[in-house]
C-alpha positions in Angstrom: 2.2 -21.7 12.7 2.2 -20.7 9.6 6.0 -19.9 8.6 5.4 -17.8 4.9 3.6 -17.8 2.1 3.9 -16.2 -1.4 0.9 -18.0 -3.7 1.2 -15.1 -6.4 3.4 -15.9 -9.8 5.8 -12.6 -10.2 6.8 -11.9 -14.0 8.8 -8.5 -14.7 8.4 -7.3 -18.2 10.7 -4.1 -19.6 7.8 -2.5 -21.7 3.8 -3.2 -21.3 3.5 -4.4 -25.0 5.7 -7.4 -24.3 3.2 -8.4 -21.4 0.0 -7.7 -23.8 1.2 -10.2 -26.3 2.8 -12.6 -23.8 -0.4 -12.8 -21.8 -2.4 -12.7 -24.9 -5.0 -9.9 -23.6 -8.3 -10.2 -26.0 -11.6 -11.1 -25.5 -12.7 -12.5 -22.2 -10.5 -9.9 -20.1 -11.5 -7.1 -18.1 -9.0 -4.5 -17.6 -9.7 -1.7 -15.3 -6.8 1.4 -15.5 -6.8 5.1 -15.8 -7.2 7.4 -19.1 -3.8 8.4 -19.0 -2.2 5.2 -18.9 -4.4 3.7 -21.5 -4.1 6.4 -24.0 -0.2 5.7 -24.3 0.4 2.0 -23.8 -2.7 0.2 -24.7 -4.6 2.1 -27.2 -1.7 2.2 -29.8 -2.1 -1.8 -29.7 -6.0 -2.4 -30.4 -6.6 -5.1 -28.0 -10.1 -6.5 -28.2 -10.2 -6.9 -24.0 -12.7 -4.2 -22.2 -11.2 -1.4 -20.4 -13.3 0.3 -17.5 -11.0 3.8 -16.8 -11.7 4.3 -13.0 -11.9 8.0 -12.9 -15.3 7.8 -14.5 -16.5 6.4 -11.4 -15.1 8.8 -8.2 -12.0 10.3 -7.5 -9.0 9.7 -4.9 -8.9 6.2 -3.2 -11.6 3.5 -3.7 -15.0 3.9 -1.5 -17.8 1.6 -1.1 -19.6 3.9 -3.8 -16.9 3.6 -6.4 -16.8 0.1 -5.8 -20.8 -0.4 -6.0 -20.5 1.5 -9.3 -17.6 -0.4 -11.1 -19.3 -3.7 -10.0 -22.4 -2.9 -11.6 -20.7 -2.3 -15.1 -19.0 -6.5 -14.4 -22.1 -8.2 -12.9 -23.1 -11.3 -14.8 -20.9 -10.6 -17.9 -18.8 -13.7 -18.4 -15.4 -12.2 -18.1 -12.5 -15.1 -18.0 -9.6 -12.4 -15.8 -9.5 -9.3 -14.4 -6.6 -7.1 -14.6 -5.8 -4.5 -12.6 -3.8 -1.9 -14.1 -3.2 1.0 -12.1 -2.1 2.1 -8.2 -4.0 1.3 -5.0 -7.1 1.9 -5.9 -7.2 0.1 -9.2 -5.7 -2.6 -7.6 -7.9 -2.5 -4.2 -11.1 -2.3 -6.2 -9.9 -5.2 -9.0 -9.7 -7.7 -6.4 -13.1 -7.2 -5.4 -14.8 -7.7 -9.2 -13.6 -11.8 -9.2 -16.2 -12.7 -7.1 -19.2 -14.7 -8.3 -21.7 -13.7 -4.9 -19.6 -10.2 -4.7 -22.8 -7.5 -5.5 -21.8 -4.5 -2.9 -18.7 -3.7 -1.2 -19.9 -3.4 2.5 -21.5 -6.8 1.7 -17.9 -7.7 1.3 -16.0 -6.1 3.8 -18.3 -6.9 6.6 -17.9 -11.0 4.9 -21.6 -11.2 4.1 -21.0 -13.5 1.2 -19.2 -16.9 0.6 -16.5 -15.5 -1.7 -16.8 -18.0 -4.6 -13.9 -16.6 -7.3 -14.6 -17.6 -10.2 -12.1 -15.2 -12.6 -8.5 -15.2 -12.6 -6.8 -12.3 -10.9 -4.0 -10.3 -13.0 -2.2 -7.2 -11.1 0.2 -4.7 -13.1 1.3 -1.9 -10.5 1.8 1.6 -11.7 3.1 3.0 -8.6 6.0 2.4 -5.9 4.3 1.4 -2.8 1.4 -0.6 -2.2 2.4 -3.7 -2.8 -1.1 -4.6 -3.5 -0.3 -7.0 -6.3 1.4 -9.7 -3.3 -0.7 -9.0 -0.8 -4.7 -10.9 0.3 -5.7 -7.3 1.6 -8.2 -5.1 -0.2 -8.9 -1.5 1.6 -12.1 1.1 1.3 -13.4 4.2 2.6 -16.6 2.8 4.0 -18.5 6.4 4.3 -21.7 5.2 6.1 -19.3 4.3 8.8 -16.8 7.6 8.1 -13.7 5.2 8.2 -11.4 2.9 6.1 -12.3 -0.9 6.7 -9.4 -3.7 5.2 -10.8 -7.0 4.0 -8.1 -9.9 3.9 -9.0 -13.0 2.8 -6.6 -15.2 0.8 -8.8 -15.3 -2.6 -7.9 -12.1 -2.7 -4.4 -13.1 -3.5 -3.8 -12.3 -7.3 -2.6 -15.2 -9.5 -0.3 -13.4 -11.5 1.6 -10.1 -10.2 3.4 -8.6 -13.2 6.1 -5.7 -12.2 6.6 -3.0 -15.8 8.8 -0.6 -14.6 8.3 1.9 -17.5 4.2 2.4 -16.4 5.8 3.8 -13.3 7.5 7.0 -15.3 4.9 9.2 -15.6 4.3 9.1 -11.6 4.9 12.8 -10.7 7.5 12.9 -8.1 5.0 14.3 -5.2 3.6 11.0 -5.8 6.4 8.8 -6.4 7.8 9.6 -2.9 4.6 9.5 -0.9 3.8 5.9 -2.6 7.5 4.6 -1.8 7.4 5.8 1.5 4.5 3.7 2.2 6.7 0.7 0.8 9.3 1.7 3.2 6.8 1.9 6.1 5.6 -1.2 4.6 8.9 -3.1 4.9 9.8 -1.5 8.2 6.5 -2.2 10.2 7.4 -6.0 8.8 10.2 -6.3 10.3 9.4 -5.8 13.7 5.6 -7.3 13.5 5.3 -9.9 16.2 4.5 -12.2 12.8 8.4 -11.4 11.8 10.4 -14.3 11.0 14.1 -14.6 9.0 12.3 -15.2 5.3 10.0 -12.3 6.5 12.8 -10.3 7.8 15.2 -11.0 5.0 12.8 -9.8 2.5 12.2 -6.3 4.6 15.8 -5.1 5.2 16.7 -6.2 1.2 13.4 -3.7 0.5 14.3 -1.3 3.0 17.6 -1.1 1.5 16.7 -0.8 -2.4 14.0 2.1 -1.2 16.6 4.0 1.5 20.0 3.7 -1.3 17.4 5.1 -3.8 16.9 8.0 -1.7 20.1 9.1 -0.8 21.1 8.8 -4.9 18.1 10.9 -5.6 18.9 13.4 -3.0 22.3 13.8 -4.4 21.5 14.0 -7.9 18.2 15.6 -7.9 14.3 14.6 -8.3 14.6 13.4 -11.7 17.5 10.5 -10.7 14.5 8.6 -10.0 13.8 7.6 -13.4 17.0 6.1 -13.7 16.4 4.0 -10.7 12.4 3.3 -11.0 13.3 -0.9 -11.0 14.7 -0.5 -7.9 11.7 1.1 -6.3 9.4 -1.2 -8.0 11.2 -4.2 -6.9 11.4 -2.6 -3.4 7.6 -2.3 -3.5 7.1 -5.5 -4.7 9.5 -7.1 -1.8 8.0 -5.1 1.1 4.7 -6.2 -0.2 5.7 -9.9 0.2 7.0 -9.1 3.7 4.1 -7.6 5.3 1.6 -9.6 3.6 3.1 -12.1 5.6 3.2 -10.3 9.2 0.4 -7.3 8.3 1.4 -4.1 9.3 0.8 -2.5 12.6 0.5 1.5 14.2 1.6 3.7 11.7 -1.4 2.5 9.4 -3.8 2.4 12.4 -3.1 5.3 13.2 -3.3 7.2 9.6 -6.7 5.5 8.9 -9.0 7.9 10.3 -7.0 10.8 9.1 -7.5 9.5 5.5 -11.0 8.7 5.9 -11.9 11.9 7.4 -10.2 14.2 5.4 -9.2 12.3 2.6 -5.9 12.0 2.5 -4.0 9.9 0.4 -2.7 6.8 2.0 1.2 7.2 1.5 1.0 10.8 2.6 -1.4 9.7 5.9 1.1 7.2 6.5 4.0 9.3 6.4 2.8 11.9 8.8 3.0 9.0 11.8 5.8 6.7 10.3 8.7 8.0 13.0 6.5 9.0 15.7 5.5 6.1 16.0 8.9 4.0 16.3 10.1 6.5 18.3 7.3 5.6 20.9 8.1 2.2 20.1 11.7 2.3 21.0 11.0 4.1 23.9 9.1 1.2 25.3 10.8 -1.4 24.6 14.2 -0.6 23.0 15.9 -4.3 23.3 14.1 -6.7 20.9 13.4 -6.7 17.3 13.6 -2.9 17.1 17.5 -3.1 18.0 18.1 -5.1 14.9 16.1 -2.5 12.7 18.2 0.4 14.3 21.4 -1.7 13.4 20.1 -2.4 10.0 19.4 1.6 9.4 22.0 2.7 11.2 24.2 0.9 8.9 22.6 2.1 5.8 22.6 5.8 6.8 26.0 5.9 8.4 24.1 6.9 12.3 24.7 6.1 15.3 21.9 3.2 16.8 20.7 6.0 18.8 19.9 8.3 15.8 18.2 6.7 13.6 14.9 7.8 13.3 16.2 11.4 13.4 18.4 10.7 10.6 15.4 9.0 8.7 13.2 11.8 9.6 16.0 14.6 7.8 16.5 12.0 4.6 12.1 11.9 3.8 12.0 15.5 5.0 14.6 16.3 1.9 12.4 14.2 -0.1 9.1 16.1 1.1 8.1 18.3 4.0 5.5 16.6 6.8 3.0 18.4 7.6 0.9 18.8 11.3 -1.8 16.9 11.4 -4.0 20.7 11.9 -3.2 21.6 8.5 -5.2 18.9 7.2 -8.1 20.5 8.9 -8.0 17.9 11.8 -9.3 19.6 15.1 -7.6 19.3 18.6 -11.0 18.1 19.8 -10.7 15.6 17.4 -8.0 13.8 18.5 -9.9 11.7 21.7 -12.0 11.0 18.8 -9.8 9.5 16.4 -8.1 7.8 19.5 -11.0 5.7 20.2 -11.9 4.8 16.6 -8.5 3.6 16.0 -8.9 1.6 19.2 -12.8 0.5 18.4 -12.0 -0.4 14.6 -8.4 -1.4 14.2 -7.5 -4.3 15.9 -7.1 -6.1 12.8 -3.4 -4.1 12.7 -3.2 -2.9 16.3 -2.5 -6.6 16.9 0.3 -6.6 15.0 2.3 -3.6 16.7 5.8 -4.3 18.1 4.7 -3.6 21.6 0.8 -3.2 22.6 -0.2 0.7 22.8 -2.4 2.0 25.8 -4.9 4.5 24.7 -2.9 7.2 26.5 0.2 6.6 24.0 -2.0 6.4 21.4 -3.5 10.1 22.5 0.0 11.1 22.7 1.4 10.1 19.3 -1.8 12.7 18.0 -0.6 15.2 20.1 2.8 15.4 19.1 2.3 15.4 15.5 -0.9 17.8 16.2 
């Protein structure tokens, strides 16, 4: 069984123009960013690498038409590395272009093709919470079949993950919390993934405890604390990242998928909405195996009782941002047997690694309640 794995080099740099000159960026590299963090950071420094901004080719997260696009523009141009400069959808759409036989993304996702990589594979995160740059995961909007399909494959594991914690202060702070949440969720869903073990674990409570400390500071001092504390959050990403790209992740992204695919919205936010429903209904269930060590672990860090933990955690993201129902994204009540069974038809992949199996009528329930 495999016991953990972490192929990815990690380097942290304090600026980005001490990575450009350390990793030499010229000719031969593909970088594909945004605009706005081009025009501040690279463009003062005249490297001779070619950009691709990824705004020019679709909005929001990546879809198998912004994908198609971008990989157009690299098809049979002999680029040496690809780097990824950017959040999830950079990075989700980068790790698809270092593919020789890689021509269209559902091609991809639905493992058409043989996979041969044949460029190196360079992430720089720009946000709190994906992870992306430790994990073999890459995720789409596939909208011929109106859902989000995850590929996982280890080629998709970058060689080099580098962690510049000043490309994270222009996140506004709508996004910065939505994006670390997801890191949260990321390290929490870890921990009690049947895939768990004590490197795995170790890894999630140290990220669950950078991201939750962070909070409570930035509660107390006000929104802009943050950028005082960005390394932590980065870091925290970065850990929870290693953690569940180890054990995968399990309900709360299940469940979020068809919510994001169908009315498009983003993944932290999607993810937020069913984060302590969720382990609510797990503890219910079964409230005496891993989940007891979480709720010791978290009610330790918020100063709770065991018993009220995910209320507490509930009032500390609520002071960060307000959740929403579910109806106020425009989701229909008839809608939710419907997004029941697609979770159930098309996400087994991270059902499977849920703490305790769901039956379709707690499934039905958790979109209920959060209706």
């Amino acid at each position: 069984m495999k016991f953990f794995k972490l192929p990815t080099q990690i380097h942290k740099f304090d600026a980005f123009k001490g990575f450009a000159e350390a990793f030499e960026i010229g000719e031969g590299d593909l970088v594909l960013t945004h605009e706005f963090i081009y025009d501040p950071f690279m463009k003062p420094l005249n490297l001779k690498a070619d950009f691709l901004m990824q705004e020019k080719y679709g909005l929001g997260e990546p879809s198998d038409e912004m994908i198609d696009k971008i990989l157009m523009e690299v098809v049979d141009k002999p680029y040496k590395r690809i780097i990824a400069i950017g959040g999830g959808t950079v990075i989700d759409i980068a790790k698809l272009l270092i593919f020789e036989d890689g021509k269209n993304a559902i091609d991809m996702f639905e493992k058409k093709i043989d996979f041969i990589k044949d460029k190196e594979l360079i992430i720089v995160p720009t946000t709190c919470g994906t992870g992306s740059e430790v994990t073999n995961i890459s995720i789409a909007e596939i909208k011929a079949k109106g859902t989000k399909m995850g590929l996982a494959i280890d080629e998709l594991y970058a060689d080099v993950a580098v962690l510049i914690p000043e490309l994270v202060k222009g996140l506004p702070y709508k996004f910065f919390v939505y994006s670390s949440i997801d890191a949260l969720i990321h390290a929490i869903e870890s921990y009690v993934s049947p895939n768990a073990n004590e490197f795995t674990q170790m890894i999630s409570v140290r990220a669950t405890e950078m991201i939750l400390k962070g909070y409570l500071q930035i509660i107390e001092k006000g929104e802009e604390y943050r950028l005082e504390i960005l390394e932590d959050f980065v870091v925290g990403s970065n850990y929870a990242g290693i953690a569940f790209g180890n054990t995968g992740v399990g309900a709360v992204h299940a469940l979020s998928y068809p919510l994001g695919g169908t009315y498009h919205v983003p993944h932290g936010e999607a993810n937020y909405q069913f984060f302590t429903e969720v382990f609510n209904t797990y503890n219910r269930l079964d409230p005496n195996g891993k989940i007891k060590e979480l709720n010791r672990v978290l009610a330790n860090l918020l100063n709770v009782e065991e018993s009220d933990v995910y209320t507490a955690l509930s009032g500390i993201l609520d002071k960060l941002l307000s959740k929403n129902p579910l109806k106020e994204y425009g989701m229909k009540e008839e809608e939710i047997e419907g997004f029941t069974d697609a979770v159930i038809a098309g996400q087994q992949r991270l059902l499977a690694n849920n703490y305790v199996p769901l039956s379709r009528e707690e499934i039905l329930n958790i979109y209920k309640n959060l209706y």
